[in-house]
N, C-alpha and C positions, 0 to 999 in steps of 0.2 A: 606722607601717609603710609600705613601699615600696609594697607589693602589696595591690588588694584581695579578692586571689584567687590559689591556687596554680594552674600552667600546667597539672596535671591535673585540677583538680576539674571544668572546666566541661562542662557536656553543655547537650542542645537546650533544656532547661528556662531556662537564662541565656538564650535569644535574646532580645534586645534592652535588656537592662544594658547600664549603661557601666560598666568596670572596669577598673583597675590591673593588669598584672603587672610582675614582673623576671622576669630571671634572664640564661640566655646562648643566645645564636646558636648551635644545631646546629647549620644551614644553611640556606640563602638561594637563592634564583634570583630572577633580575632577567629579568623580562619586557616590560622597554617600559617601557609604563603603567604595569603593575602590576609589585609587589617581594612576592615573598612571603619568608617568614621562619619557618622553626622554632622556637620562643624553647622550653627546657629549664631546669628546676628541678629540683628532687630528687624533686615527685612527677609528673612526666609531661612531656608536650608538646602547647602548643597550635600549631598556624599561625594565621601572623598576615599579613594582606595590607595594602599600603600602595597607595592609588589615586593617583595624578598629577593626576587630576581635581579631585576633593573634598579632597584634603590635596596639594596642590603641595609646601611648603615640609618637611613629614614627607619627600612620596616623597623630593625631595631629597638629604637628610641620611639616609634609608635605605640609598641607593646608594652609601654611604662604608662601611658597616658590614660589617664581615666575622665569620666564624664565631668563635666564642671570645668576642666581645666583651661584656660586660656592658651588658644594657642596661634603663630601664625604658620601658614605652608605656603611652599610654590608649587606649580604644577600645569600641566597641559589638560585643559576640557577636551574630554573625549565624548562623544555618542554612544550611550546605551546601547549593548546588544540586543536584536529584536526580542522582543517578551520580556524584557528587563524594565522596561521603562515603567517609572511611578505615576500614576496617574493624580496620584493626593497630594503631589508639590508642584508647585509651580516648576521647579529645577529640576522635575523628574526624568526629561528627556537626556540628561546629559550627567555626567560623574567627571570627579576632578581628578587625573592620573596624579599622585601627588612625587615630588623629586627631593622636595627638601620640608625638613621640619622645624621649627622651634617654637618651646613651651615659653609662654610668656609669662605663665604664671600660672600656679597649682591653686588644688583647693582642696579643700576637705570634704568629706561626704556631705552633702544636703543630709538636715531634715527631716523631709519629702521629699518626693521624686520632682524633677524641673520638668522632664519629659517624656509624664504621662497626669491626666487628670485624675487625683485619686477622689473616690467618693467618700464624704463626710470627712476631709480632713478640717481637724480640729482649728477653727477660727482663731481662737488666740497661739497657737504657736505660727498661722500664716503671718499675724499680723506681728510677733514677736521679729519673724523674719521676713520683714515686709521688701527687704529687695532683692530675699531668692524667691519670692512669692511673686514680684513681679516679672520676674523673669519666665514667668511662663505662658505656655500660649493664650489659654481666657485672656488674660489680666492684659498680655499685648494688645491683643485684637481690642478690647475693651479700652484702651487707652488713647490706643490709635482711632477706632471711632471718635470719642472724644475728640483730640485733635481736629479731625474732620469736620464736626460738627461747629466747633468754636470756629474754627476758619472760615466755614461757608457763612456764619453769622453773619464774620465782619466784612466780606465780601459784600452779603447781603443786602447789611444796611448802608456800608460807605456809596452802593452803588444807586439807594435814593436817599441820597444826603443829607444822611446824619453821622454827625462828629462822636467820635470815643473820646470822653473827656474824663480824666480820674478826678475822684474825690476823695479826700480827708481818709486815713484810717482812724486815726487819733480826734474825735471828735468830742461833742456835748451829748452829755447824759441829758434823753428825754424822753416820758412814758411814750413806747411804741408796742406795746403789748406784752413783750415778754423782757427778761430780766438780763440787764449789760453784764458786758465783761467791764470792769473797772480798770483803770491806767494808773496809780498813780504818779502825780508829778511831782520830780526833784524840788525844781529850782519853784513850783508855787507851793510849799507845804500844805498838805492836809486837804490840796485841791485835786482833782482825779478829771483825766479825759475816759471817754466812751467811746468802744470797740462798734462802732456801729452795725445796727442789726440788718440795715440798710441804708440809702443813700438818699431815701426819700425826700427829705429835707432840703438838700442839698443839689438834687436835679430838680426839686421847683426853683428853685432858687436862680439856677441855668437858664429857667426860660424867662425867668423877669430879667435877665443878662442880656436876652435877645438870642438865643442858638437856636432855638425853635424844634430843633432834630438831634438829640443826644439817645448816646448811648456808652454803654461799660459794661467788662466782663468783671465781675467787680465780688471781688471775698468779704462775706457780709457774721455775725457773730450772733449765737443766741446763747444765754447760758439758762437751756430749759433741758427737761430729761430728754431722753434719748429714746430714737426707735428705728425702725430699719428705715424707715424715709427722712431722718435727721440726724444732722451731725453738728458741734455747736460751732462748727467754722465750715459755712458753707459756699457754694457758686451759683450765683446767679447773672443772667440778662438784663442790666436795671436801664429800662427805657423813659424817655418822656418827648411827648411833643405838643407844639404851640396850634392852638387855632385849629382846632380840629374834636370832633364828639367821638362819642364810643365806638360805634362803626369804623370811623377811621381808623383805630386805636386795632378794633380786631378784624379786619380785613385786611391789614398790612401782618401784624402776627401769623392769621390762617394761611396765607399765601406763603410765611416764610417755612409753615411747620408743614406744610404740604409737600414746597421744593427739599425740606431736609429731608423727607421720607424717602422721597422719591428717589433726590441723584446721592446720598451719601448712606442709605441703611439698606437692610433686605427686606425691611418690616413689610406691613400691607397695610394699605389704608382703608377701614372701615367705609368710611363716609368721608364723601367728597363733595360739596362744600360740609363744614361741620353742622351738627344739630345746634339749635339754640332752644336752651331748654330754662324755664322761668326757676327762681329758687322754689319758689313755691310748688311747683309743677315737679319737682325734683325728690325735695323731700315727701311729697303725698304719695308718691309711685315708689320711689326707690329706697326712702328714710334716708337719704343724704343730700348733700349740695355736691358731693363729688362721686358721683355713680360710674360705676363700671355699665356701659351699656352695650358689651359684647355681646351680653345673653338677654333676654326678656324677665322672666318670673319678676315683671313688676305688681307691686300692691292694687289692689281695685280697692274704691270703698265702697260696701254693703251696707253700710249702714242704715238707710231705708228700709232694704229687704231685711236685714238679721233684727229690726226694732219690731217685723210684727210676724218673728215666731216667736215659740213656746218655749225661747231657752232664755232663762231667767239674766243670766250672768251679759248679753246680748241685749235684753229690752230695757234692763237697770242701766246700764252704759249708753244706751242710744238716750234716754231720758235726761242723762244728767251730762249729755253733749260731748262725752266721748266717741270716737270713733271705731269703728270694725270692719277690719282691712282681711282680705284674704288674698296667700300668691297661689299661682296653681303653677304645678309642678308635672311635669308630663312624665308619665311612666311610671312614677313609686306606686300609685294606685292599686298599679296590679300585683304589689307583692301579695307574698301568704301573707296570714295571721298573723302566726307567729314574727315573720319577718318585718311586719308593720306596726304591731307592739312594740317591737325592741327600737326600729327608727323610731316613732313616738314618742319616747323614753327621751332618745339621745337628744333629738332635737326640743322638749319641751325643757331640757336640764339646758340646755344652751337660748333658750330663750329667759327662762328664769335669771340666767343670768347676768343679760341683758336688762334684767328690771321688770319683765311680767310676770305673773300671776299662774301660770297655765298656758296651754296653749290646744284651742280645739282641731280636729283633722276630720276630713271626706275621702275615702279612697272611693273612685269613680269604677265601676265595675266595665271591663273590658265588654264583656257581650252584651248583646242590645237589651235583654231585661234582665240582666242580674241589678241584684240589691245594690245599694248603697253603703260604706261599711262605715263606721266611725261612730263616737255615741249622739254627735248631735245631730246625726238625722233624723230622728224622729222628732224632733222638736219642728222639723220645717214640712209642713206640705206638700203634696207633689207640685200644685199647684206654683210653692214658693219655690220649691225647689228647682222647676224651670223656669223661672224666672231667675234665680242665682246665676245657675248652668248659663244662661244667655247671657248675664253682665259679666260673666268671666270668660267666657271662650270654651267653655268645658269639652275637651276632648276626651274618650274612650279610654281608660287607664290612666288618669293624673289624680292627682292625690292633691288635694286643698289644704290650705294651710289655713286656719284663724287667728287674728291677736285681736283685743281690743282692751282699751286701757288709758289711761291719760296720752294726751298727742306727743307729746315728746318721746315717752315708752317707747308705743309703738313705732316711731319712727326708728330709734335706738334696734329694736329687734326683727323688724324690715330689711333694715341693713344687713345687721348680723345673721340674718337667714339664709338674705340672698347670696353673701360672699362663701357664707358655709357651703351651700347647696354648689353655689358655682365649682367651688375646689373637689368637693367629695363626686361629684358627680361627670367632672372635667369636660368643661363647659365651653372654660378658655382655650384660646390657642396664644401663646408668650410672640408668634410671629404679629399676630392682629395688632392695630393701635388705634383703639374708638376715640375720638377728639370730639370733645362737647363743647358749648358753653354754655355756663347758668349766669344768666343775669336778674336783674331785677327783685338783687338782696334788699331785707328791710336796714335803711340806715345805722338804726340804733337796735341795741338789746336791752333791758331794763334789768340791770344789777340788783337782786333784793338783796343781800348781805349788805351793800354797800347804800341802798336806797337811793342810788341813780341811774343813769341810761349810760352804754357802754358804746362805743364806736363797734359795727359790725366787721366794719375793715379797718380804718384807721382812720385818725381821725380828721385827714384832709380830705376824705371822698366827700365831692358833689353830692348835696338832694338833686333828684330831679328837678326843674322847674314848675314844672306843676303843681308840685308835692310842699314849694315853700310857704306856702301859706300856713301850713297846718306844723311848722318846724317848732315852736313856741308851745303852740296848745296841743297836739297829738304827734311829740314826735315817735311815738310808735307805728304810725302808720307812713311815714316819711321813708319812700325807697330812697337808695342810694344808687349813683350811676358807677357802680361797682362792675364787674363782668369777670368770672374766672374761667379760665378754657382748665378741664379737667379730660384724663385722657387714665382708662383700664381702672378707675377705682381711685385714682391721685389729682390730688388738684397741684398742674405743672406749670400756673402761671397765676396771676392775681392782680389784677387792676381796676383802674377808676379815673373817669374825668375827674379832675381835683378842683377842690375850691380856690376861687382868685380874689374874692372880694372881702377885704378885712374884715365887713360887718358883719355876715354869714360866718365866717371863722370863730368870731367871736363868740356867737351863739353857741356854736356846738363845743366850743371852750365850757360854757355854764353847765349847759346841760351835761357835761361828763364829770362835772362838779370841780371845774378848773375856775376860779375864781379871777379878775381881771391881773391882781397882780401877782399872784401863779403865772397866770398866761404870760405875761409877759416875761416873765423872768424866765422861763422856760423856751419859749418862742418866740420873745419880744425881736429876733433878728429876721424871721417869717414877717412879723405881721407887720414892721416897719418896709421891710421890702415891698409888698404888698400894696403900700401908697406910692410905690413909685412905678404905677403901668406896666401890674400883671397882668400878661394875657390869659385867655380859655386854654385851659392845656389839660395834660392826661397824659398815663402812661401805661406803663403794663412791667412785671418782673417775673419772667420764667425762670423756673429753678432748672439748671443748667445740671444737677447731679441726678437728680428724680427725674430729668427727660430723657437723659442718659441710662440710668438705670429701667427705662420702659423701651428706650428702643435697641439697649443692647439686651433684653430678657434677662435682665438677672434680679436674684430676690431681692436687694436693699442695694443701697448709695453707695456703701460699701467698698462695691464690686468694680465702682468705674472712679475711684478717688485713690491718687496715686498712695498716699498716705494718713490713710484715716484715722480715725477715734475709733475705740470700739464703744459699746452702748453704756461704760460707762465713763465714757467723755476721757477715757486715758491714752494714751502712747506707750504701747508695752513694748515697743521695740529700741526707744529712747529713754522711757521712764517717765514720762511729763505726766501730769505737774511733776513737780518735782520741787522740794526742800531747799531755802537760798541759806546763804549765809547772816548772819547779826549785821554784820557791815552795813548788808546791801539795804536792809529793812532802816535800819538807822539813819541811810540816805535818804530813805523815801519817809522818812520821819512816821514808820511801821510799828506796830506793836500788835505779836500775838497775844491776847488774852485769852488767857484758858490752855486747860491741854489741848492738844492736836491729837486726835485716834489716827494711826499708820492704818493703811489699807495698802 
């Protein structure tokens, strides 16, 4: 070894070893005499000082070295004189007297700085030079979280007994919602394996094997667009287990996401046990299934009350079974005029674009008889209007929000209200981590383009059992034993009791307009396994970059992925994709047709 010591282990208890490190120049100040030196490793940072006196031919050759550069020293740990000492390093109480030097290797200037966080530096030259980018402190700490987090997983679950078993990268092309990476293969021409988008298939598969407790850290493929919580090669937790309902499935998850909070991050945990919140219950208060529930300003419906005032646009939509939702927002009430005008503006331009029409407002007068300000007050009664005030909470200076408009809309601009209001108004704290779960999705969606029903999760989730009756003749009222745990606004996990019985499979084969010998060619290696004593089983798959990027606080996936895509699914630092040769296309029996546009 180079080193007889990493740059952060040492404290006052070393004073007076002599010991080795490497590593690299933070940074440096040349003081004369003295040269001191930040020398950085991946666990810490010692300083290191070079004396002119006692080391002449070191100080020398110090004063050549610049930041980046690799280097190793010898030297004796000394104890900081009083009032010297760093409180910000772990190694602060102590400095490496240094006796001898040698550069192990130069560099050339960064970039960017290694060691200092600049603000706004430009994403595509981090990611061009994504391993002087990791060299720095975010990106370490962000890694090393990870690290930690993976590890206690497997701890986790080896320690109630389930097996990490790997499956297939190179698999079978089969609708799972979104669009494969293609393989293809040499030696079968004109045949192609699939990059799987997950492993689903294949850990049911495990439990008709008999494991009953599987698990994998497992690299999973989408090729759909891009956004700051997606990347088209991702990391997820992909679980399953035998004999066991939904409960089981999320009481072993909440326990594990509780213990990660707790002994491996600094986060804070909202709620403790999590909420369980219905889909339905979800999207009527928040417009989503996956709600940030840090903050309140959830939706009420008025509909009742706003059907019997005098505002036309309010009584036409209650009649024709639309709905009217208002948030109330504490404080904006009390701006001026002018001040409320102009927010009115912004936010009905940001609701329009969400798909509404308009958007009506109440500012609630701070003292006990001032007016009411907005134009549709006078459409409502006092009468009505204490009546509202009571179905919403109305406190002294909030300011009401209205939408009303086909359900979906408004769902769409509930959302979009609440996330705005939350950031503009800072709501959030990035330390907090709310943990929900919404259960009690509807099974199916009903495709009109396509003129059939679409699996709401995929298309091995369980109906409830109560709910089979009606799977033939109303499967839109058919829930599924779905359950997503959604944590700050992201859904970080997605599961379901899964179906076992081939006749049931079958059906929801039709109904997604998979035809028997579709189904089979497709999944005929499911639905044959399936007669050989499948059990009741379920699983769950947490995305392992999107729980990471909420409990390290950072804006996208990005941040905690050693080597990402950026958003548009490229590698600027490699070049990928990237251009093959005629050979290699002729092996795989390839042919581009058409030009190819270089980007």
């Amino acid at each position: 070894m180079l080193k007889t010591h990493t740059c952060g282990e040492l404290r006052a208890e070393h004073a007076g070893q002599e010991i080795t490190l490497a590593g690299w120049v933070h940074r440096w100040r040349d003081q004369g005499g003295l040269v001191f030196f930040d020398l950085r490793d991946r666990w810490g940072i010692a300083q290191l000082v070079i004396n002119q006196e006692t080391a002449p031919d070191t100080h020398k050759k110090a004063k050549e070295v610049r930041n980046e550069w690799v280097i190793q020293v010898k030297g004796i740990v000394r104890q900081r004189p009083a009032g010297m000492v760093n409180t910000n390093i772990a190694t602060g109480a102590i400095e490496v007297e240094v006796t001898d030097l040698v550069v192990l290797n130069q560099a050339k200037t960064p970039p960017f700085y290694i060691n200092k966080d600049e603000e706004n530096l430009d994403e595509a030259l981090r990611m061009k030079y994504r391993y002087l980018d990791l060299r720095r402190e975010r990106m370490q700490k962000n890694l090393i979280l990870r690290h930690n987090v993976i590890r206690f997983i497997r701890n986790y679950l080896s320690d109630r007994g389930f097996m990490e078993i790997e499956t297939p990268v190179l698999f079978k092309t089969t609708p799972e919602g979104a669009r494969d990476y293609l393989v293809p293969s040499r030696v079968h021409p004109g045949k192609f394996y699939a990059l799987p988008q997950s492993p689903q298939q294949l850990k049911q598969l495990l439990m008709v094997a008999g494991y009953e407790r599987y698990f994998q850290i497992v690299r999973c493929f989408r090729d759909e667009d891009q956004r700051g919580d997606r990347q088209p090669e991702f990391t997820q937790l992909d679980m399953e287990m035998s004999f066991v309902g939904r409960h089981d499935v999320m009481e072993l998850i909440e326990g594990m996401m509780i213990a990660i909070v707790k002994n491996v991050t600094d986060r804070e945990l909202v709620f403790d046990p999590f909420p369980r919140i219905s889909y339905q219950e979800a999207m009527e208060k928040y417009g989503s299934d996956k709600p940030d529930i840090r903050y309140d300003m959830a939706a009420v419906d008025i509909s009742d009350i706003a059907g019997r005032s005098g505002f036309s646009v309010f009584t036409s939509n209650v009649a024709a079974g639309k709905p009217v939702k208002v948030i109330r927002v504490p404080n904006l009430g009390a701006e001026s005029g002018s001040q409320l005008k102009k927010l009115h503006q912004e936010l009905e331009e940001l609701c329009k674009g969400a798909g509404a029409k308009g958007l009506a407002y109440m500012a609630i007068p701070t003292e006990e008889n001032g007016e009411v300000r907005g134009p549709i007050g006078k459409f409502f009664p006092t009468e009505l209007k204490l009546e509202l005030f009571d179905a919403v909470g109305v406190q002294p200076g909030d300011l009401l929000l209205f939408v009303s408009d086909d359900r979906k809309v408004v769902y769409n601009v509930v959302d979009t209200l609440r996330r705005h209001l939350a950031e503009t108004l800072n709501l959030t704290d990035p330390k907090q981590v709310a943990f929900a779960w919404v259960v009690d999705f509807p099974l199916f969606e009903w495709n009109a383009d396509e003129n059939r029903w679409d699996p709401s999760h995929h298309l091995f989730t369980s109906p409830y059992p109560e709910d089979l009756h009606m799977l033939e003749t109303e499967p839109g009222k058919v829930r599924g034993q779905q359950y997503d745990l959604v944590c700050n606004g992201y859904e970080v996990a997605g599961g379901s009791i899964r179906i076992h019985d081939r006749a049931i499979q079958e059906i929801v084969f039709r109904l997604i307009g998979q035809n028997v010998e579709e189904a089979r060619h497709k999944f005929g290696h499911m639905l044959e396994a399936f007669e050989y004593g499948a059990p009741p089983h379920g699983g769950i798959a947490p995305g392992i970059d999107r729980l990471l990027m909420l409990l390290a606080g950072e804006p996208n996936i990005r941040e905690v992925i050693a080597f990402p895509k950026t958003q548009q699914a490229s590698d600027l630092m490699a070049g990928a994709p990237s251009d093959v040769t005629q050979q290699q296309l002729d092996e795989l029996h390839i042919a581009i047709v058409g030009e190819v546009e270089s980007k």
